[in-house]
C-alpha positions in Angstrom: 106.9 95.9 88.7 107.2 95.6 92.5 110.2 94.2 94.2 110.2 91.6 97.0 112.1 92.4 99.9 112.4 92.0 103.4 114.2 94.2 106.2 115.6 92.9 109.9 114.6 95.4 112.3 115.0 95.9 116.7 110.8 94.9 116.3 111.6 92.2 114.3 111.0 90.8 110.3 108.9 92.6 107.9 108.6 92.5 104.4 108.1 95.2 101.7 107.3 95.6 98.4 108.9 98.6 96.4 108.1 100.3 93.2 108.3 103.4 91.6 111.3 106.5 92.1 110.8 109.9 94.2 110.1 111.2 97.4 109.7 107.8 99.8 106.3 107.0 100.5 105.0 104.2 103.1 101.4 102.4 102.6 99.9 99.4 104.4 97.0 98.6 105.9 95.7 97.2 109.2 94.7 93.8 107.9 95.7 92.6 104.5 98.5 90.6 103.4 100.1 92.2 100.2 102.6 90.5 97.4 104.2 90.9 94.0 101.1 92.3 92.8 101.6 94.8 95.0 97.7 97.1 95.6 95.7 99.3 92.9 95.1 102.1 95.8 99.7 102.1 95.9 100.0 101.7 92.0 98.9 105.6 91.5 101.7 106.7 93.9 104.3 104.9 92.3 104.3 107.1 89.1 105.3 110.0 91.8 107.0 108.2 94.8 109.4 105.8 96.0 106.7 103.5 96.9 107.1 101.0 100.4 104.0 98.8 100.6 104.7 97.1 104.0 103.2 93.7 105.0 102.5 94.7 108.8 102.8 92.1 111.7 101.5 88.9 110.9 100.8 89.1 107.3 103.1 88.0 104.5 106.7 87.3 105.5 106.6 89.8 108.2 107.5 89.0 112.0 104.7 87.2 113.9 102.0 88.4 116.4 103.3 86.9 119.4 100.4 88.9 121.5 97.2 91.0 120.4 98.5 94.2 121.8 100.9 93.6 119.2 98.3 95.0 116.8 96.9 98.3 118.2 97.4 101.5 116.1 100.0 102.6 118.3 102.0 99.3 117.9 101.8 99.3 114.3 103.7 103.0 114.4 106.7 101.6 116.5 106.9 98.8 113.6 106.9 101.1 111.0 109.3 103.7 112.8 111.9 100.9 113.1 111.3 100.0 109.1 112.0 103.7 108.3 114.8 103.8 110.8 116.5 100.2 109.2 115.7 101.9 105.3 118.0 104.7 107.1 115.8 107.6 106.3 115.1 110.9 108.3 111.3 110.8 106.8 109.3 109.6 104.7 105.7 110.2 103.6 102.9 107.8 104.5 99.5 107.1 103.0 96.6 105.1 103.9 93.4 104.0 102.7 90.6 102.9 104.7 92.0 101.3 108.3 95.0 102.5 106.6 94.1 105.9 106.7 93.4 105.8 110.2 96.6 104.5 110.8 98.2 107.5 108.7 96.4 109.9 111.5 97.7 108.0 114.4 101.0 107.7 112.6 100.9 112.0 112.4 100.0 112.3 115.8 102.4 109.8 117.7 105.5 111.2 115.2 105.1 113.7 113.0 108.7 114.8 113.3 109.2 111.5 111.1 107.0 112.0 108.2 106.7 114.6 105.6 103.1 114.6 104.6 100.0 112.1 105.2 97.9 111.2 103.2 95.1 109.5 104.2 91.4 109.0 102.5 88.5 106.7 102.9 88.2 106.5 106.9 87.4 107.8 109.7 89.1 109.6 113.2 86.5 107.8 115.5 84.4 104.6 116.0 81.0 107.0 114.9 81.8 105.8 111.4 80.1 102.4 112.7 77.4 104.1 113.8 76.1 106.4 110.8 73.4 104.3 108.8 74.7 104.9 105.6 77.6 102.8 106.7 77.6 99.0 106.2 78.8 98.5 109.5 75.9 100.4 111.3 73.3 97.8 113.5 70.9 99.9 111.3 72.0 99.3 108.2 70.4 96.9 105.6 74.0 95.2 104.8 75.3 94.7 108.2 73.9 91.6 109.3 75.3 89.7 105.9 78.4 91.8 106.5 79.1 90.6 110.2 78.4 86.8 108.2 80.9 87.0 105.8 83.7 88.6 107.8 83.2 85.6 110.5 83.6 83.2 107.4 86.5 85.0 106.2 88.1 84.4 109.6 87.1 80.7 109.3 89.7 78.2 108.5 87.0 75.8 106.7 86.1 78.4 104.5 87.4 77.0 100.7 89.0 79.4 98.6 86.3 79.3 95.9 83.9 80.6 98.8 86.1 83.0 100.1 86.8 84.4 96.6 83.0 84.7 96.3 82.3 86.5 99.7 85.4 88.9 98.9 83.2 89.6 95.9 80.1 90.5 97.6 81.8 92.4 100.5 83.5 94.4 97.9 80.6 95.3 96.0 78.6 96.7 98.9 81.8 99.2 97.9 81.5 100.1 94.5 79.5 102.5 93.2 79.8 100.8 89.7 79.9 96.7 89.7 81.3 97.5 85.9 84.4 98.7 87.9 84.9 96.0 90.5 85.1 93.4 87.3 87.3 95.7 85.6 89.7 95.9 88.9 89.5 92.1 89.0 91.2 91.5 86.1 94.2 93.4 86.9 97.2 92.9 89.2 96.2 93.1 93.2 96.8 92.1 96.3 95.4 92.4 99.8 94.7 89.2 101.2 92.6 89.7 104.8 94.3 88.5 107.5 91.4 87.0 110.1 93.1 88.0 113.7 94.0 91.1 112.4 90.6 91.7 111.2 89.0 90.3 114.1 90.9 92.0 116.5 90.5 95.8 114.7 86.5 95.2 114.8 86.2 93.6 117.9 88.8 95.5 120.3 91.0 98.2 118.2 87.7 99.9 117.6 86.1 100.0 120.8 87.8 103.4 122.1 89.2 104.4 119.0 88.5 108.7 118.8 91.4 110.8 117.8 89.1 113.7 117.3 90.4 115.9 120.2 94.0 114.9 118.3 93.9 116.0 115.1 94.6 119.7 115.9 97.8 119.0 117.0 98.9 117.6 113.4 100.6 120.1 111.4 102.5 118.3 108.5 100.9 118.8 105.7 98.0 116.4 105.3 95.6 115.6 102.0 92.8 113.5 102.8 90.2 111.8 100.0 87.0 110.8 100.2 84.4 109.1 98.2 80.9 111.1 97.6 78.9 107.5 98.1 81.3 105.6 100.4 79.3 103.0 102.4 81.8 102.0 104.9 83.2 105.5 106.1 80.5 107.7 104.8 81.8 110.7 103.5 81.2 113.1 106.7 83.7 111.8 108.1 86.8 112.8 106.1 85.2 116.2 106.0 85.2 116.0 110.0 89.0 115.0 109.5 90.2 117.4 107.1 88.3 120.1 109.2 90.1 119.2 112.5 93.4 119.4 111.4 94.8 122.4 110.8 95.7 123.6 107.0 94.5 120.3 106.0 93.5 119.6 102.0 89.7 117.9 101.1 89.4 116.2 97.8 86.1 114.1 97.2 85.6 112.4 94.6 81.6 112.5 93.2 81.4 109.3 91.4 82.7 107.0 93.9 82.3 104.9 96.5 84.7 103.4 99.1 87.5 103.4 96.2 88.2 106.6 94.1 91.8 105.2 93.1 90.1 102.7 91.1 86.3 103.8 90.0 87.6 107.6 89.3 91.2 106.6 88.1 92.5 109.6 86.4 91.2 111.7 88.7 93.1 109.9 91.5 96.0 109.9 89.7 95.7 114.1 89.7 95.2 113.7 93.9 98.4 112.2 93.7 100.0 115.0 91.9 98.2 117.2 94.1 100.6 115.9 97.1 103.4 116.7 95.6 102.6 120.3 96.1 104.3 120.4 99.6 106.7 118.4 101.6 109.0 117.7 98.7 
């Protein structure tokens, strides 16, 4: 069960959700608003971790964005410093999936003296992501058109919530390499609510310069990354250009998945996770 909390901090609010017992472990994401449900990609950790799934600026209870540059990558690491420096711990671990994950290697770069380990799977360290046809979000992909459609209705107010269930359905499909395991993740606990502004603001300015390529060499905590064999929004080249650019780093792809291994190759996932505890604790 995840605990409802909230922290005061010198950036402000934020609230957390906390589950599990271990080594303390950070998760969020760039754009999604998480609650008592807490998220089926944090659930696998909490078996092995002290578990902090953090609502970042602007979603949930969490301080408001009072300006966009509140919301670069960068930003978002000052926020979470001051949540690990209020918790009152030396380091922690952090993990992210997706825009997550890119966070986790922006998080490793800016301060690594903080963290024990990242773990970050599902993403990418530069905008090319976007431009590989296999991705959703390439011009030249046969999804991207409908997928530029629904996140501008998704960031619509007059969007009902029967509609935005519906496109949330379809946009997560395009995900899945099994529709048998998208229902079977929709009937369990979950959250991850998109936040519009955050969402709009990632694909419309965050991503425009985004390459920490010539970076990732200087990372030397250990790192795990995870990626899908069949994952159509940050194919799977692109983890294996991560883990390949950062020193010592660990590659685990999953063959039967898509853009969510935690949930379409669960067990598996859950041995990843064990796999981290190998180092760092």
């Amino acid at each position: 069960m995840w605990e409802e909390n909230c922290v005061e901090t010198d950036r402000g609010r934020f609230e957390y959700f906390v589950c599990g017992e271990g080594e303390p472990l950070a998760i969020t994401h760039f754009y999604m608003a998480f609650d008592v449900r807490g998220s089926l990609f944090a659930s696998p950790f909490t078996e092995q971790y002290k578990v902090y799934l953090i609502n970042v600026r602007g979603a949930g209870k969490s301080a408001e964005i009072e300006s966009d540059s509140q919301l670069r990558l960068k930003e978002m690491v000052k926020d979470l410093e001051a949540i690990r420096e209020a918790f009152g711990l030396e380091k922690w671990a952090f993990a992210g999936h997706s825009t997550g994950g890119m966070l986790a290697l922006q998080y490793a770069i800016e301060a690594p003296n903080s963290l024990i380990k990242v773990i970050a799977g599902c993403t990418a360290a530069s905008n090319e992501y976007a431009r590989h046809p296999k991705s959703i979000y390439c011009t030249e992909n046969k999804n991207f058109q409908r997928i530029i459609k629904i996140m501008e209705l998704l960031n619509s107010s007059n969007t009902i919530q029967e509609d935005r269930e519906k496109l949330s359905y379809e946009w997560a499909l395009m995900s899945y390499h099994s529709e048998e395991k998208l229902k079977q993740a929709l009937t369990r606990p979950n959250s991850g609510r998109t936040i519009g502004r955050s969402l709009d603001y990632f694909r419309k300015i965050e991503m425009k310069d985004f390459d920490l390529r010539d970076q990732l060499n200087k990372i030397h905590i250990p790192t795990y990354v995870f990626a899908g064999k069949y994952d159509a929004q940050c194919p799977v080249e692109y983890c294996i250009e991560i883990a390949t650019l950062i020193p010592d780093a660990k590659l685990t792809v999953f063959e039967k998945s898509n853009h969510n291994p935690f949930i379409e190759e669960e067990e598996a996932f859950k041995d990843f996770v064990k796999l981290t505890l190998s180092s760092g604790s």
